[in-house]
Steps between C-alpha positions, in 0.01 A plus 500: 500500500393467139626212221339441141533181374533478105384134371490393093136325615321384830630166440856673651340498851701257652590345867833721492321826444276437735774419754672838417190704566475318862894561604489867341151635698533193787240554746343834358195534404473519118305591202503294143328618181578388225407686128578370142831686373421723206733510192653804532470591099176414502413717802697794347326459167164461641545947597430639181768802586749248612403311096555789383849621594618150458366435136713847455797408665495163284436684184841765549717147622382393151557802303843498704473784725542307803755649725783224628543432909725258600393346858865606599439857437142520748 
């Protein structure tokens, strides 16, 4: 069994999550690591390819050739 946990800041670690991990995995054995959450913009920006397509995209939205979706339609 696998679960992420998704906290704003460490401070979030709490008695009840803690409680939640023991009554979901009860007596098996278990691994924790725990890794800083990266902000997903800044990760994508970070791959000069990914800047790139996305500094393009952003520059048609603005000269309005952005295409419409509505979530509906997807």
């Amino acid at each position: 069994m696998y679960t992420t946990y998704h906290l704003s800041s460490a401070q979030a670690i709490n008695q009840d999550i803690l409680e939640a991990i023991k009554i979901a995995f009860k007596s098996k054995a278990i691994k924790i690591t725990v890794e800083e959450e990266l902000d997903t913009t800044a990760y994508l920006m970070s791959n000069p390819a990914n800047k790139a397509a996305i500094d393009k995209s952003l520059k048609q939205l603005k000269n309005g050739e952005g295409i419409m979706v509505r979530f509906e339609d997807v």
